[in-house]
PAZAPA-4460 file (N, C-alpha, C; in steps of 0.05 Angstrom, whole numbers, plus 32768, in hexadecimal, padded with zeros to 4 digits):
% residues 195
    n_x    n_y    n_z   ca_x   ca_y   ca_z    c_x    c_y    c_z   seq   type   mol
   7FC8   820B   7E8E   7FB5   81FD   7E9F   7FB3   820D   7EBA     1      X     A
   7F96   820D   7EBB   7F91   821A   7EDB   7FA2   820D   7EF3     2      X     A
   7FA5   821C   7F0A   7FAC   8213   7F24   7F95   8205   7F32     3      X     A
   7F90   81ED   7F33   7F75   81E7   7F39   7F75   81DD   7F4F     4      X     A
   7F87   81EE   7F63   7F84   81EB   7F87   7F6D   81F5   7F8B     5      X     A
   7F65   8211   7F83   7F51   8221   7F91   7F39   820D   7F90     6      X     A
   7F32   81FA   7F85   7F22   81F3   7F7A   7F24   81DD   7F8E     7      X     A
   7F3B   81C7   7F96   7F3C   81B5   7FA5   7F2F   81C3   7FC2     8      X     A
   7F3D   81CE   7FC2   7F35   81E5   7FDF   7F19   81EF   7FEC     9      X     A
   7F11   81F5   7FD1   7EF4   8208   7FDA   7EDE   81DE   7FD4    10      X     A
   7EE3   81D5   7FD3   7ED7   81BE   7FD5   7EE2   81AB   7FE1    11      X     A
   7EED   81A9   7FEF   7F03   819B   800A   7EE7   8190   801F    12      X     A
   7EDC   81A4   8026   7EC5   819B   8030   7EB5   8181   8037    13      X     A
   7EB0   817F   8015   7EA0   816C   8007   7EB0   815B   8003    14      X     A
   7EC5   814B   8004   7ED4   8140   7FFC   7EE1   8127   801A    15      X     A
   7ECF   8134   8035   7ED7   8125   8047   7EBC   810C   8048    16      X     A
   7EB8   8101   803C   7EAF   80EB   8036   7EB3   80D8   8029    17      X     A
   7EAF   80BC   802C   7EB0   80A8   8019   7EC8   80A4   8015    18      X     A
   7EE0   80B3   801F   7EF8   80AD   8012   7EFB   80B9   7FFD    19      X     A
   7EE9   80D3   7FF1   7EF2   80E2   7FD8   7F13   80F2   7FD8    20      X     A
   7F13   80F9   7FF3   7F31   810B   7FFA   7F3F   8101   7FF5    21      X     A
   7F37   80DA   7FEB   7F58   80D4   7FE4   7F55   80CB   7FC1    22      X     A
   7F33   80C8   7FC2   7F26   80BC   7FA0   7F2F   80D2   7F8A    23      X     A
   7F24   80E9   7F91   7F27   8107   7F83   7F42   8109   7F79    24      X     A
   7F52   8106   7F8C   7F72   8113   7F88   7F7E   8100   7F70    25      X     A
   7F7F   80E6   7F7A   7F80   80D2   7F6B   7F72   80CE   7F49    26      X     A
   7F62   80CF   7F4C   7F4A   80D9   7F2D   7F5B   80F0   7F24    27      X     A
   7F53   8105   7F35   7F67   8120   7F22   7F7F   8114   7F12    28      X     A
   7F9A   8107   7F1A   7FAC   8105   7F1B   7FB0   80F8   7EFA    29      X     A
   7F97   80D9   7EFD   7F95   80CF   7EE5   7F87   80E5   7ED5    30      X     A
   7F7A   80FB   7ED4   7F66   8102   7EC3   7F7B   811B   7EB2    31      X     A
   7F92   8125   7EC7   7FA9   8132   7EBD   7FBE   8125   7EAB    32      X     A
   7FB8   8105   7EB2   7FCB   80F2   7E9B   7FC0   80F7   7E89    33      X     A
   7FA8   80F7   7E86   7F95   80F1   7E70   7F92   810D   7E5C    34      X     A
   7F8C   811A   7E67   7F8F   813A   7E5A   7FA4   8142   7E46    35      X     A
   7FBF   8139   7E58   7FD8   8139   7E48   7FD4   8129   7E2F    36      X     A
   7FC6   8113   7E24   7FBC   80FE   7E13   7FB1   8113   7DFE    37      X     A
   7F9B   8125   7E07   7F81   812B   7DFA   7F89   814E   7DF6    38      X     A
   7FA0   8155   7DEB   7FA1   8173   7DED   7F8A   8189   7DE0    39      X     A
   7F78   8174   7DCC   7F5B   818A   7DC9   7F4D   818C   7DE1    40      X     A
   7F47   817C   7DFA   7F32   8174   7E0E   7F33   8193   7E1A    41      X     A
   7F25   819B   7E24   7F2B   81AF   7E3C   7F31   81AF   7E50    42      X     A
   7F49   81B7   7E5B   7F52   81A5   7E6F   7F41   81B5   7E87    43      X     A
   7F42   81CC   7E8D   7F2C   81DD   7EAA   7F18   81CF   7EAA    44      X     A
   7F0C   81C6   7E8A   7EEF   81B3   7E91   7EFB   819A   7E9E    45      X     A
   7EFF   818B   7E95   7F0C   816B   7EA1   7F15   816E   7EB7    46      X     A
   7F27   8184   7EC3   7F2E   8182   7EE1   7F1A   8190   7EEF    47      X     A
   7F15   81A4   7EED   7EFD   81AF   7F00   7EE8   8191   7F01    48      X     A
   7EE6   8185   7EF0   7ECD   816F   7EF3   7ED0   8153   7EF7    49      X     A
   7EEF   8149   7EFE   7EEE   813C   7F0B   7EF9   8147   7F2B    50      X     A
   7F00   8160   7F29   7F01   8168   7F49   7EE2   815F   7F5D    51      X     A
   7ED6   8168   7F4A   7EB3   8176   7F53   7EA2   815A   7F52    52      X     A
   7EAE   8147   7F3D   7E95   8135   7F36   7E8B   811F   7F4D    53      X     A
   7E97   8117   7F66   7E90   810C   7F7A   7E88   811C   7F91    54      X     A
   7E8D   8130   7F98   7E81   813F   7FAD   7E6A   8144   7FAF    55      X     A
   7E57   8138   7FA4   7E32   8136   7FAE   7E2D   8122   7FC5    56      X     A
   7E45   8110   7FC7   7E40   80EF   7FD9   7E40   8104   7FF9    57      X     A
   7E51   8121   7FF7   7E4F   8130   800E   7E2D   812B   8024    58      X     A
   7E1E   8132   8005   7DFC   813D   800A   7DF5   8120   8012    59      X     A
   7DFD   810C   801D   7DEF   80E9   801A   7DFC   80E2   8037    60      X     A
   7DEF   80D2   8046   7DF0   80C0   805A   7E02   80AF   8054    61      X     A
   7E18   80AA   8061   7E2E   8099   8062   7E28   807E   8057    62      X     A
   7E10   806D   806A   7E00   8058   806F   7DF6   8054   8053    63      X     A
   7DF0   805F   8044   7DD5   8061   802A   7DEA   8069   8019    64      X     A
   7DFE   806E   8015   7E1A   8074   8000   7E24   8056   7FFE    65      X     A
   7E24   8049   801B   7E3A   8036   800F   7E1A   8018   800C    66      X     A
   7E0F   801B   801A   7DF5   8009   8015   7DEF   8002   7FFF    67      X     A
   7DDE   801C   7FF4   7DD3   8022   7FD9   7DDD   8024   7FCC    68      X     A
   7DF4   8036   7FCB   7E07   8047   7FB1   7E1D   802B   7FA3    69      X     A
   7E23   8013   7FBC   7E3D   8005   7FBD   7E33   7FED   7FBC    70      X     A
   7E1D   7FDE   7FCA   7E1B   7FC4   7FD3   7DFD   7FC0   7FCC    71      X     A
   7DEE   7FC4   7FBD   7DD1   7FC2   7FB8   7DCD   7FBC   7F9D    72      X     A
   7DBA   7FA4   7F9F   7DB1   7FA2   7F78   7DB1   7FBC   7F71    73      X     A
   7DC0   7FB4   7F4A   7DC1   7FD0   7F3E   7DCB   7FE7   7F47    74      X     A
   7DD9   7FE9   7F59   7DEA   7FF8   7F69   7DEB   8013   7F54    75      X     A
   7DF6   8011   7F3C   7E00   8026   7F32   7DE5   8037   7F1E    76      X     A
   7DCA   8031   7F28   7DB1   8038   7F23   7DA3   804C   7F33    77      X     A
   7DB2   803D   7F4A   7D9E   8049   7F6A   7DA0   8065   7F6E    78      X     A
   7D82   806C   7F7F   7D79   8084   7F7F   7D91   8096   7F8D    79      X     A
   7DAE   808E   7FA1   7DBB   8097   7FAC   7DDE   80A3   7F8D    80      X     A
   7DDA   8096   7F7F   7DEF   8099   7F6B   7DDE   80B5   7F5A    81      X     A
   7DC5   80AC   7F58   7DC1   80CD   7F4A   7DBD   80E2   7F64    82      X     A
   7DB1   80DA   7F76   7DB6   80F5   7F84   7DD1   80FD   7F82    83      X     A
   7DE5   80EB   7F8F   7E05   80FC   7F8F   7E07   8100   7F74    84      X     A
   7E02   8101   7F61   7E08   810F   7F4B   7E01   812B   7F42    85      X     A
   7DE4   812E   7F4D   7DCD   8145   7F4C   7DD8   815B   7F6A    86      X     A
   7DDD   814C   7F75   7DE9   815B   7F91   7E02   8169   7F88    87      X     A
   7E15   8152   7F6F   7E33   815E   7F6E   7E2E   8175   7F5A    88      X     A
   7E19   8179   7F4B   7E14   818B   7F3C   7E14   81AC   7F4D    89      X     A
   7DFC   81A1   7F5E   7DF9   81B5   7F6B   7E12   81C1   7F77    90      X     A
   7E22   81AC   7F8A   7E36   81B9   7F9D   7E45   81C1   7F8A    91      X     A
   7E4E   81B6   7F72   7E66   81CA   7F53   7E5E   81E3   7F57    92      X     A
   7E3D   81E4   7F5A   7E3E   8205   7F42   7E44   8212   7F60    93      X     A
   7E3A   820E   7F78   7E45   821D   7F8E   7E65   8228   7F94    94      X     A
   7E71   820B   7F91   7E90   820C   7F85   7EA1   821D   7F76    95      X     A
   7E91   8220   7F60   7E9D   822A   7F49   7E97   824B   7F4C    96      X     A
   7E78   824D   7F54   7E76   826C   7F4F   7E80   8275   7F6A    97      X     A
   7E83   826A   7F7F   7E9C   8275   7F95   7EB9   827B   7F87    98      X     A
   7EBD   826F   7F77   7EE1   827A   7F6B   7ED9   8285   7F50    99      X     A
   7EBB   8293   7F51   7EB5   82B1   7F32   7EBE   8294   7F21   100      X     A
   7EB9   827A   7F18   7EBB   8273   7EF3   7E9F   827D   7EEA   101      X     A
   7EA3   8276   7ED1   7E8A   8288   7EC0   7E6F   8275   7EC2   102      X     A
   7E60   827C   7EBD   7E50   826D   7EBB   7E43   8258   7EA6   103      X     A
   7E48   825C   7E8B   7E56   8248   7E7E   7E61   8231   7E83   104      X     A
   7E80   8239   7E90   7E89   8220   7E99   7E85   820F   7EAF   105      X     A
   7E77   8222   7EC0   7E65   820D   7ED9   7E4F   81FA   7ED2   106      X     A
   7E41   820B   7EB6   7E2D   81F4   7EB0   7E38   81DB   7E9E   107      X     A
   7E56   81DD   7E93   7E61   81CD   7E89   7E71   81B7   7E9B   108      X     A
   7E71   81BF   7EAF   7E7F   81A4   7EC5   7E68   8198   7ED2   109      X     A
   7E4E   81AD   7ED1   7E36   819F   7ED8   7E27   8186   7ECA   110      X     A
   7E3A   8189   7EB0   7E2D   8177   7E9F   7E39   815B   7E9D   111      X     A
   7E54   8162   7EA2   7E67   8147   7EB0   7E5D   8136   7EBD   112      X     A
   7E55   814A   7EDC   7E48   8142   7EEC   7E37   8127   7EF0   113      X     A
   7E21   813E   7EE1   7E09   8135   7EDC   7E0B   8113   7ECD   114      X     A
   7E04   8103   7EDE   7E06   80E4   7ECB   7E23   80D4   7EC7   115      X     A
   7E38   80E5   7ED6   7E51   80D1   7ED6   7E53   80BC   7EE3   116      X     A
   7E40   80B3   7EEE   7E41   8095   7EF9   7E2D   8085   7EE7   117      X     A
   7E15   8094   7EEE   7DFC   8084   7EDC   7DF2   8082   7EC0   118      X     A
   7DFF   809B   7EB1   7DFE   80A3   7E93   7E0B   8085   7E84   119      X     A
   7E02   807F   7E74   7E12   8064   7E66   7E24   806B   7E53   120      X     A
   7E29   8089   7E4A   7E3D   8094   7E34   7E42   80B0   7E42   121      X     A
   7E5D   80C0   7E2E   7E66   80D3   7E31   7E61   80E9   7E20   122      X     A
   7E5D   8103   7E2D   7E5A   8113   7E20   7E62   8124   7E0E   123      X     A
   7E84   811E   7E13   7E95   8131   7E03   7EBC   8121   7E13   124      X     A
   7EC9   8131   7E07   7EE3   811D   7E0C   7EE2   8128   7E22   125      X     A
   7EDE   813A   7E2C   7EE7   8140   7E4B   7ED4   8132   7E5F   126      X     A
   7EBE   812E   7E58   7EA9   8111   7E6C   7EB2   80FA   7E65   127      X     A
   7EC4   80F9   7E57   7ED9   80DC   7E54   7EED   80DB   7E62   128      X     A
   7EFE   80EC   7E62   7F09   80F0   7E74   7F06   80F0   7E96   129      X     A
   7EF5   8105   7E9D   7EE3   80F9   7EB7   7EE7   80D8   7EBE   130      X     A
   7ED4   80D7   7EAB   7EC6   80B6   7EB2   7ED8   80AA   7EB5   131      X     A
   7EF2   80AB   7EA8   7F09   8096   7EA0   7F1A   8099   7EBD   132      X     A
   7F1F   80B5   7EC1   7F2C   80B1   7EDB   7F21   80AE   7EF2   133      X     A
   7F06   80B1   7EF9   7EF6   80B1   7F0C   7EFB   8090   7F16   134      X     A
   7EFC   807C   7EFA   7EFF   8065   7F01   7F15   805E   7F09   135      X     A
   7F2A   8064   7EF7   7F4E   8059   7EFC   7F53   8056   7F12   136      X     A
   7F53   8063   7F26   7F5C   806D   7F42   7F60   804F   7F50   137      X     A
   7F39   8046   7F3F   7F3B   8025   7F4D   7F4C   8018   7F49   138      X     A
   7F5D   8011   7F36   7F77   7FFE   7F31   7F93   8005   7F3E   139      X     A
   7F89   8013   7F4D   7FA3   801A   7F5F   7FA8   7FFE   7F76   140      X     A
   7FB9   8000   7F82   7FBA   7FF2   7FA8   7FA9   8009   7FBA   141      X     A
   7FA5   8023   7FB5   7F97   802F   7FCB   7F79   8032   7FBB   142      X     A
   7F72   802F   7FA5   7F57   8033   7F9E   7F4B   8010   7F9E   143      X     A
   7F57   7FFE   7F9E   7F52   7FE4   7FA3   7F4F   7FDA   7FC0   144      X     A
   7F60   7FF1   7FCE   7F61   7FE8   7FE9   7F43   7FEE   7FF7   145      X     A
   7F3F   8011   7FEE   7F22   8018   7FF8   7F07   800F   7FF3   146      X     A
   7F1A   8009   7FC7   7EF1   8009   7FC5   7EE6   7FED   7FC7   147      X     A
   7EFE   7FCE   7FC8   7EF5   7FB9   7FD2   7EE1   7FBC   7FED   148      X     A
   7EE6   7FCA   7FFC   7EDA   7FCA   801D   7EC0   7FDD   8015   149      X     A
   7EB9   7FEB   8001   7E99   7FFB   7FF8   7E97   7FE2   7FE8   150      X     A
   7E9F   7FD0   7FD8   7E8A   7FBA   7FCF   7E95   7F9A   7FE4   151      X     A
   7E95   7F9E   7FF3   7E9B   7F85   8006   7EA0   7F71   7FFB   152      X     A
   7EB7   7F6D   7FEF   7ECB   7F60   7FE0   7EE9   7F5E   7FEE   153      X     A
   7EE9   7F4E   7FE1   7F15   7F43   7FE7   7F1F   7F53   7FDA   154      X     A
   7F39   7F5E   7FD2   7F46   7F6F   7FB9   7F4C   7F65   7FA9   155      X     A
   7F4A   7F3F   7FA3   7F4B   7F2B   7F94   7F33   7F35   7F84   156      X     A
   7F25   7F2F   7F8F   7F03   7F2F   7F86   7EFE   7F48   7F7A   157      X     A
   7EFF   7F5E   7F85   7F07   7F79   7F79   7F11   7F80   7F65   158      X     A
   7F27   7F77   7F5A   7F3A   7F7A   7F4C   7F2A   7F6C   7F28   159      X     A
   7F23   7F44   7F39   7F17   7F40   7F1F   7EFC   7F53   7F13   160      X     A
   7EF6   7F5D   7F30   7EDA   7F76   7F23   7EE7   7F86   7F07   161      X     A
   7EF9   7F8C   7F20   7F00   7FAA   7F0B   7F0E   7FA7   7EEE   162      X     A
   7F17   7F82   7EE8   7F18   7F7E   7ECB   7EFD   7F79   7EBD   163      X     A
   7EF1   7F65   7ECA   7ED4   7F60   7EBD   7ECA   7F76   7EAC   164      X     A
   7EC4   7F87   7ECC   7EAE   7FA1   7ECC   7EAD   7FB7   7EC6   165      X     A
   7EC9   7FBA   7ECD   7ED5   7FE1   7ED5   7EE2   7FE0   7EAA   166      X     A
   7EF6   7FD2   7EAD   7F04   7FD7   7E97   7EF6   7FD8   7E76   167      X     A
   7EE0   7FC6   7E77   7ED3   7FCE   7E5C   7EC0   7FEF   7E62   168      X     A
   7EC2   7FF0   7E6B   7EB1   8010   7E7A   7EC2   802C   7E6F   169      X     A
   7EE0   8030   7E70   7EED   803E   7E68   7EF0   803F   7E51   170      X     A
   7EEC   805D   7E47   7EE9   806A   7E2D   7F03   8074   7E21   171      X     A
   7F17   806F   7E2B   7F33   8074   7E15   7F3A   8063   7E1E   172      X     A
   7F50   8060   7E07   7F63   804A   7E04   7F7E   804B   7E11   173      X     A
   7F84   8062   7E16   7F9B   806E   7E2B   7F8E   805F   7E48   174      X     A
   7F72   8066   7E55   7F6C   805A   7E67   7F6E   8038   7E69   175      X     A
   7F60   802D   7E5E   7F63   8015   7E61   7F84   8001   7E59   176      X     A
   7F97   8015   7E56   7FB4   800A   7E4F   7FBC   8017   7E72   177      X     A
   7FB5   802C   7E80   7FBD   8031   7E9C   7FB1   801D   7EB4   178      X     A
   7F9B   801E   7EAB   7F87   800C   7EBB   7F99   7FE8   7EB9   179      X     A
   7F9B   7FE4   7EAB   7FAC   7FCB   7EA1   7FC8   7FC9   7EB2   180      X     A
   7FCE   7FD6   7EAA   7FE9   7FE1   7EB8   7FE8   7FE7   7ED3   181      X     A
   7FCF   7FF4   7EE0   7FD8   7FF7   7EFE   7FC7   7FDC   7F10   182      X     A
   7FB6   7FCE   7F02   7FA4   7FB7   7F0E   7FBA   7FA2   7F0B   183      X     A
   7FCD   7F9A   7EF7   7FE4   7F85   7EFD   7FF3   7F8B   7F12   184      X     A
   7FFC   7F9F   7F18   8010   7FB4   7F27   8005   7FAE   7F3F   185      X     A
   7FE7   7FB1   7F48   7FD7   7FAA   7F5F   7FD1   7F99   7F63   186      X     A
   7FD2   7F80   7F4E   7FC7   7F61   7F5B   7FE3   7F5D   7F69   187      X     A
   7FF6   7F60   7F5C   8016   7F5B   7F63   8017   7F5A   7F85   188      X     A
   801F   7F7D   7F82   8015   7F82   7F9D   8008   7F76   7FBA   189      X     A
   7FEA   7F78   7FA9   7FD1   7F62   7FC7   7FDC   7F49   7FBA   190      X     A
   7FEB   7F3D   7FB4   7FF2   7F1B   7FAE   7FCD   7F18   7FA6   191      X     A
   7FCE   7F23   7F95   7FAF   7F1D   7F8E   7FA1   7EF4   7F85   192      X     A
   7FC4   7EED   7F7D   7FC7   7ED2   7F6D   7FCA   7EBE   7F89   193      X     A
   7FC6   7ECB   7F98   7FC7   7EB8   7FBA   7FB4   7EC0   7FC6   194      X     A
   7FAB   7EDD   7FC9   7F94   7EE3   7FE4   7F74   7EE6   7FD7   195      X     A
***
């Protein structure tokens, strides 16, 4: 497996928004659990693309990310979820062909990219992967702590989201046994069964 600092690095940048500097690291971490799971997946594809796959929210107005992207009918439709997607495309291949990868594989994280919020299916096990950790992060105490306050929610309220909503959404079965596991772990925590 690659060293996939250079990669954190040369997109550090893009990453001081929205709270990705702490979303990203977090996603990686599950998407490295997950890899270990999937030893056919590619792992350079799956990490390069969940490094890369939020850094378009850079190219977006703070105001109109959490408005539109977070708190608006159909939220996960709106014209601001495909731009940061079409934007994260763009800023990847900038990314990528700054540290020489081939070109091939830039158009293959582009394709991650492309539709990981709004796409309704996956493209291959490694856009499963993505997607799967992109979400996990939320069942944490620090991914419940932030992304309650982008949908203006309690972490009570949050939490039942993220069984309702989040959990039938995940495409392996390894995921949704972690997701389980870290959302009990987190109601615990916020006394979710009191506040």
């Amino acid at each position: 497996m690659t060293n996939y600092q250079e990669i954190f690095k040369a997109a550090e940048k893009y990453m001081r928004v929205r709270k990705n500097d702490v979303h990203i690291p977090l996603s990686f971490d599950y998407a490295l659990r997950l890899i270990e799971k999937y030893p056919d997946a590619d792992a350079d594809l799956a990490a390069a693309g969940i490094i890369l796959h939020d850094i378009g929210w850079y190219s977006i107005d703070e105001d109109d990310i959490f408005k539109k992207g977070f708190q608006s009918e159909n939220f996960m439709q709106s014209d601001v979820r495909y731009l940061h997607e079409s934007e994260g495309v763009r800023l990847s291949k900038e990314v990528l062909s700054s540290l020489n990868y081939p070109t091939e594989f830039i158009e293959k994280v582009g394709v991650i990219i492309d539709g990981h919020d709004t796409r309704a299916f996956a493209k291959s096990l490694e856009d499963e992967i993505v997607r799967d950790a992109d979400k996990l992060w939320r069942f944490t105490v620090t991914g419940v702590s932030i992304a309650c306050d982008w949908f203006k929610q309690t972490p009570s309220r949050y939490c039942n989201r993220l069984e309702t909503d989040i959990i039938p959404q995940l495409h392996l079965p390894e995921s949704i046994e972690m997701a389980k596991a870290d959302l009990a772990q987190t109601r615990k925590a916020l006394l979710c069964d009191v506040l």
